[in-house]
N, C-alpha and C positions, 0 to 999 in steps of 0.2 A: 390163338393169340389174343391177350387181354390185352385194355388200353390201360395204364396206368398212368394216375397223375401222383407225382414228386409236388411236396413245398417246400420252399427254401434250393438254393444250388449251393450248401455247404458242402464241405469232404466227404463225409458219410452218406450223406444224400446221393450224392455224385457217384458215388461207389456203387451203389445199391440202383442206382439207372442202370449204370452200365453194365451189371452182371445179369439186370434184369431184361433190357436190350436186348446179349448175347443169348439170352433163352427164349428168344421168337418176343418177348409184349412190344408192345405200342408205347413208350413211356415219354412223355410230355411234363419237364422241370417248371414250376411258376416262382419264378424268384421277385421278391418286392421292389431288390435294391437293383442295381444295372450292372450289375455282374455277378462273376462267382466265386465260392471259396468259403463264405459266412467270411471268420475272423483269421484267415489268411490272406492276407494282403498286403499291398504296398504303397509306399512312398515315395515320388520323385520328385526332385526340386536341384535348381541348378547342376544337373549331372549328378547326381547322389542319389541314392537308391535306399532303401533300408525294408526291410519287413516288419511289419507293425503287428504282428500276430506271432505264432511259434516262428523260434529262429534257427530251432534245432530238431533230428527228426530220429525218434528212437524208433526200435522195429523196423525197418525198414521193410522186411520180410511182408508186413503186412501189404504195400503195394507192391511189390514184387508179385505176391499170388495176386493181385487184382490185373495187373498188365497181362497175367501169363491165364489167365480165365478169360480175358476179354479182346483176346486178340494174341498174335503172331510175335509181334515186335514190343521184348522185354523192356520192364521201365528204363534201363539204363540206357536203352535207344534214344529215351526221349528226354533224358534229366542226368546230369554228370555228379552222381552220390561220392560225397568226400568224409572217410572215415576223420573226425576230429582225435589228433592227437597233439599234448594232451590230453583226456577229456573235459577237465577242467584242473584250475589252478584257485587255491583257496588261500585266502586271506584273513586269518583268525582273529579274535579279538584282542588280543596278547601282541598279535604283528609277528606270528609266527606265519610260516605260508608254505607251501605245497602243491607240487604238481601232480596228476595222478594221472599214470599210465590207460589208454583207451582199451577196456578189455583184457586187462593183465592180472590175473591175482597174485603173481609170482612179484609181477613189478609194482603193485600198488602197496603190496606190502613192505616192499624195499625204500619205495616214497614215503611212506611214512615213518619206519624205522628211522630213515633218515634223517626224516625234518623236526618229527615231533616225540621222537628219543625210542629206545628199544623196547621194543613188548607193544606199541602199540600197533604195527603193523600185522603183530599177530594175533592181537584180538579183533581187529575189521577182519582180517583171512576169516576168521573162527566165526564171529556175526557172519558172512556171506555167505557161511556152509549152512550156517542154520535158515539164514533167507532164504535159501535154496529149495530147502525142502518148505519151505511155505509158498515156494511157488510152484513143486511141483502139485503141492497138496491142491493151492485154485488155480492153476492156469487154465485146464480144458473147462472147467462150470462158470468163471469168472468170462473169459476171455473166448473162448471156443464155442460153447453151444447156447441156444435161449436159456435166458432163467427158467431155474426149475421149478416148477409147479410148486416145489415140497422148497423152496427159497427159505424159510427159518430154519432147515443145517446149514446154511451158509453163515448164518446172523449171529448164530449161539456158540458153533465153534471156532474156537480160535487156531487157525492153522501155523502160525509162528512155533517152534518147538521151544520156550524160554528156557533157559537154566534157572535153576534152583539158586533163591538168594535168603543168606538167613540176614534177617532185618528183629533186633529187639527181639529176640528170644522166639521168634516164626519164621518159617522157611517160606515166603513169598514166588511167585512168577511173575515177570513183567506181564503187562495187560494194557500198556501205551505203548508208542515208541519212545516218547520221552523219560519211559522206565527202561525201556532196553539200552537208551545212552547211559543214564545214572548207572545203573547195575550192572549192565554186560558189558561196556566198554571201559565205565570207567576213568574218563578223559574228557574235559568240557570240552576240549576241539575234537575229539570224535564224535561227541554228541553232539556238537553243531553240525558237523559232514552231516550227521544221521539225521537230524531231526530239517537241515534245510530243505530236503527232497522233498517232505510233506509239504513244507511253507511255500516251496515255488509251484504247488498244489491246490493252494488257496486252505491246507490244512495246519490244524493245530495240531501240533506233535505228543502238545499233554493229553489230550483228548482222541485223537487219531491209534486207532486201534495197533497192537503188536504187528497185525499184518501187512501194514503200510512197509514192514520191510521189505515185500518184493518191489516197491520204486526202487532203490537203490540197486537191487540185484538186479534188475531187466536191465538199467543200465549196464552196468558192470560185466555180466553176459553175452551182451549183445549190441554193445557199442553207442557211439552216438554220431552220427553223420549229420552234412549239412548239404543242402541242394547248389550244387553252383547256379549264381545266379539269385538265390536267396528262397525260401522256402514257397516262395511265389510262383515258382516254376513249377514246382512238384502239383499248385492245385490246376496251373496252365495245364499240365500236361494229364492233369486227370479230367479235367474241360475237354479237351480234342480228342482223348478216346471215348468218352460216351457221345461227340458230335460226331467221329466218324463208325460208330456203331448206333448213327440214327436216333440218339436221343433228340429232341426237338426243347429247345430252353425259350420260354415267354418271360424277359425281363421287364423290371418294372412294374409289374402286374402282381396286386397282391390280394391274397387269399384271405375272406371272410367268414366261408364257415364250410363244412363237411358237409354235403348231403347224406344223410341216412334214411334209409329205407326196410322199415321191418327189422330193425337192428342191425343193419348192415350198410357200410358205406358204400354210396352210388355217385359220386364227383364232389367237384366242386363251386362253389359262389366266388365269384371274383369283388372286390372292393366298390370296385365303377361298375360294377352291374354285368351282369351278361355270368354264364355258365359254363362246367365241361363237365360230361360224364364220363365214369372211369367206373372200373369192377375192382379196384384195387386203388388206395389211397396210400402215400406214402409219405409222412411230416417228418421233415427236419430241422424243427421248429422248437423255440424252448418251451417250457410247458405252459405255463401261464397263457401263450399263445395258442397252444393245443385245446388248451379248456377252454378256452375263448370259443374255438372253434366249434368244438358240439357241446360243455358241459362237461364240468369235473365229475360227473354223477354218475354221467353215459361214460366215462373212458374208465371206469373203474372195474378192472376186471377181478374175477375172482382169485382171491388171494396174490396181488398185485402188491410190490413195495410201494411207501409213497417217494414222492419223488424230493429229491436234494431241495434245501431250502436255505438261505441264511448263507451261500458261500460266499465269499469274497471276491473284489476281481483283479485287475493289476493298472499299475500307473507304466506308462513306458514313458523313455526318453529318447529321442533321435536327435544326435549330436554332428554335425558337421565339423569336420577340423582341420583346421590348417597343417601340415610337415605330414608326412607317412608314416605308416605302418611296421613297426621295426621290426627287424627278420626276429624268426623265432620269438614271439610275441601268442600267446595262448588266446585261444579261439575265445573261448569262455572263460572269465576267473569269478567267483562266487566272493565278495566281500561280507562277512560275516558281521550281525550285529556284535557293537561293543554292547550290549545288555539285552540277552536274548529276551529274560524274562519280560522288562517292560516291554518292549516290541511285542511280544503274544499275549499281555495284555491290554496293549494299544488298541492290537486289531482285532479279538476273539473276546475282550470286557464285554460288559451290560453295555457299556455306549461306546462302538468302534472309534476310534480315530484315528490320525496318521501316528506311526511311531517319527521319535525325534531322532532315531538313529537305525533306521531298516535297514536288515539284507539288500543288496542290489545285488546285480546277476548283471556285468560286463559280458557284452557281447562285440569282438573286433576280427570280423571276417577277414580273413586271406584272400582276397575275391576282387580283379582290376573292374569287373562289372559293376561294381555298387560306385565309384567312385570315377572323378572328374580326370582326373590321374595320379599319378605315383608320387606326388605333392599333398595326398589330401587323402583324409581315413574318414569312414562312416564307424559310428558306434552304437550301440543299444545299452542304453540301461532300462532292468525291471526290478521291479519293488510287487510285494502284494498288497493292498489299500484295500479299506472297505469297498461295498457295492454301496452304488447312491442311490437314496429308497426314490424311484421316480424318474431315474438318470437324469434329473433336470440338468438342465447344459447350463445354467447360473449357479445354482446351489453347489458351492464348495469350491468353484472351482480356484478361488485365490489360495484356497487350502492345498488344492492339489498342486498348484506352479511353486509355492512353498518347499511343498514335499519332494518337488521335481529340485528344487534347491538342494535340499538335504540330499538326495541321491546323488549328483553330484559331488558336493563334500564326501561322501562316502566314499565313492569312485576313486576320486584323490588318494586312496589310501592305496589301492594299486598301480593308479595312474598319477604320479605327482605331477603336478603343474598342468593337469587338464582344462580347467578350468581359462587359462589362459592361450587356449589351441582353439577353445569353440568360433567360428563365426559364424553359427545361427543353431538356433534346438528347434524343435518339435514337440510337445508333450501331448500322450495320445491318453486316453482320459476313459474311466467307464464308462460315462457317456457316449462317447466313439463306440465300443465296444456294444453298448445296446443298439444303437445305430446300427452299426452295422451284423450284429448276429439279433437282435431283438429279444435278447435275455433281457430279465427286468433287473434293473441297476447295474447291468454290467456285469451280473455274476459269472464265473468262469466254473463249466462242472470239472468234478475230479474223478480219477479214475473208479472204477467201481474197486472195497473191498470187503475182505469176510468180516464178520465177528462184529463187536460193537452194535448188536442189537440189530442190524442192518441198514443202519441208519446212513451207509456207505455204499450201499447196494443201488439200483437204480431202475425206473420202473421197466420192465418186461417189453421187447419190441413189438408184443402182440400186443392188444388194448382190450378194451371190452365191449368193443363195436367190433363186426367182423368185416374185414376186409380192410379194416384200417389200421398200418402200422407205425410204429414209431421209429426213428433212425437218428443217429447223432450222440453228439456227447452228450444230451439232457436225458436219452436212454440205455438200456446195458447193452454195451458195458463200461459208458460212463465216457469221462471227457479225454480229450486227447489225440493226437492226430491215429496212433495206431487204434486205440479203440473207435475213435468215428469210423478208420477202413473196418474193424469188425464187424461193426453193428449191421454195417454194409451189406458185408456177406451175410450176415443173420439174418437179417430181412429178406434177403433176395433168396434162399433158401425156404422160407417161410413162405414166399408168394409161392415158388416154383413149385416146391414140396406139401407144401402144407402142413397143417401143428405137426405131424409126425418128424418133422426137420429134428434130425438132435447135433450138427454143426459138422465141420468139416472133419474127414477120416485120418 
């Protein structure tokens, strides 16, 4: 039995206790903040509830295996999963709009046919066969096992299978997503559908590799659920199985540096002084705080990606309102910018700033628990906004209640007369978001993918210190609640097994 110490009590982190728990260690979480979850969390205020972090939970599969590894009593014992149907409802720039069946390719394509004229339902069918195969090409190296030593086949090929486009007298391949909307779909509201998945990513679609098609398809395969209760629950309930499999959590208490010894980590220094020793170190932490920790010099293992840099993070809105929630009313509906293009180069220019007219991402639970009663709806609006170099809690922030403005007006175009329902907002800010996950400016990482020089890929949960691993969305396989539970398991294989670990069978 090794003693292992966890930093940070984020999702992945928390994952990677508890399977490591269930295999005999000692494992001891040091969290900064006075709770857990990192950037899953909540808000309450006069009866109203809202999640301030994911509000939606793909894969679910992935805590499913972590309940059914670390105990008896399956997740749904302990959290009530509501397939969303709709998945979402979209709002185009035109004012055309669509609802698209959860998990249907038969009925997404009939949703479309319908709304946005014949033939385009059949070419999203035709993009999601081709997605398909680019997820089965990375799912088990992306997703499944540690990066691979040999990580530049991942970088150089392009797993998407594009069609052939003849453009000015050359037969071209898309090599963005934003070429596989132009050429393979064909339709500026299918290239919105396509190209928003990357932006609620914190990615640019011009620049975001072909392979970024498998977002769209894990969706579309495998659903989108919501936790009754709010996505809060899902991190409660992953809190009480690693406390009742003896994890031991020290809140408030924050971590200053890695001991290492002979190249190998031996505990840690806490902030106010005093020590733990451990044979196994486990950060869930974003990098910038990891190099804090021992030195970007010492974590650099050999032939290692570097890590994500430069992503963006998100503005949220939490809206209280007056009158209820009309029956039949879509969980989620995606409002589409009316000018994609300045919006991507609002946010992804030489110098970021808010777009005058951003995607927002309506969020209106079905759920008597977020609210005061059947007189009164919680809402979320999300936008994705630059990261603030510093998270200073002054700098910008009139820019960002602005912005929270503008989203708003957006909303309106789903929700008419919103505006006129609020009696009170919230707007939860990068700053918040560094606060409480201690990424620098609020960055939010995104999922790991192929191709694109690797520049998408994310650093190896092994490090270049032995005994010290990485865990979370800031490592592979990158940001997101399903990939934080991976990384989980990768690590905790990694301690139990050792390098020989190659991921689950």
């Amino acid at each position: 039995m090794a003693r292992i110490a966890v930093i940070g009590a984020g999702m992945g982190a928390m994952a990677a206790a508890a399977r490591l728990a269930v295999a005999g260690h000692r494992v001891t979480v040091y969290e900064r903040t006075e709770t857990y979850g990192g950037a899953v969390r909540r808000l309450e205020r006069d009866g109203f509830a809202f999640d301030t972090g994911p509000g939606l939970l793909p894969l679910p599969a992935v805590y499913r295996d972590l309940f059914v590894k670390t105990g008896k009593e399956p997740l749904e014992d302990r959290v009530q999963l509501v397939q969303v149907d709709p998945a979402a409802r979209h709002v185009f720039a035109d004012g055309t709009e669509v609802s698209l069946p959860n998990a249907s390719r038969a009925g997404v394509v009939t949703a479309l046919d319908t709304a946005l004229g014949q033939g385009t339902g059949r070419r999203w069918g035709d993009f999601l066969v081709r997605a398909r195969e680019a997820w089965d090409r990375t799912r088990r190296p992306l997703l499944e096992e540690p990066l691979w030593p040999d990580w530049p086949v991942l970088a150089e090929r392009e797993p998407y299978p594009a069609v052939p486009h003849k453009r000015l007298l050359r037969t071209r391949r898309a090599g963005t997503l934003a070429e596989v909307g132009a050429w393979e779909l064909r339709d500026q509201r299918l290239a919105a559908l396509l190209e928003s998945h990357a932006l609620a990513h914190g990615l640019d679609p011009r620049t975001a590799p072909a392979s970024a098609a498998v977002l769209p398809y894990m969706e579309h395969a495998f659903g989108i659920w919501y936790v009754r209760g709010g996505l809060r629950e899902l991190a409660r309930a992953v809190y009480e199985r690693c406390v009742a499999r003896r994890v031991e959590f020290v809140f408030g208490t924050e971590v200053a540096r890695i001991v290492e010894k002979d190249g190998r980590a031996t505990g840690v220094e806490f902030a106010e002084g005093g020590a733990a020793e451990a044979e196994f170190v486990v950060a869930g932490v974003a990098p910038e705080a990891l190099s804090g920790f021992v030195g970007s010099a010492a974590l650099r293992g050999e032939g290692q990606v570097p890590a994500q840099h430069g992503l963006p993070s998100r503005l949220t809105v939490l809206l209280a309102l007056r009158g209820g929630r009309p029956e039949g009313t879509a969980h989620r509906t995606v409002v589409h910018a009316e000018d994609r293009d300045s919006e991507l180069d609002a946010l992804f220019g030489t110098s970021p700033g808010m777009p005058a007219r951003p995607t927002v991402t309506v969020l209106r639970p079905d759920d008597p628990a977020l609210v005061p009663d059947g007189e009164h709806e919680a809402i979320t609006l999300t936008a994705t906004v630059p990261a603030l170099p510093g998270a200073d809690e002054q700098a910008g922030r009139k820019a960002l209640e602005a912005q929270a403005d503008r989203m708003i007006t957006a909303a309106e175009r789903a929700m008419p007369g919103l505006r006129d329902r609020i009696l009170w907002r919230e707007t939860r800010t990068p700053a918040d978001i560094a606060r409480e996950t201690g990424a620098a400016g609020g960055a939010v990482p995104a999922p790991a993918l192929a191709a694109a020089g690797g520049r998408l890929l994310h650093p190896a949960n092994s490090t270049g210190i032995d005994g010290l691993f990485a865990v979370g969305g800031w490592s592979h396989p990158g940001g997101g609640l399903p990939h934080a539970g991976m990384s989980g398991a990768m690590v905790a294989g990694l301690v139990v097994e050792g390098p020989e670990f190659r991921g689950s069978q």
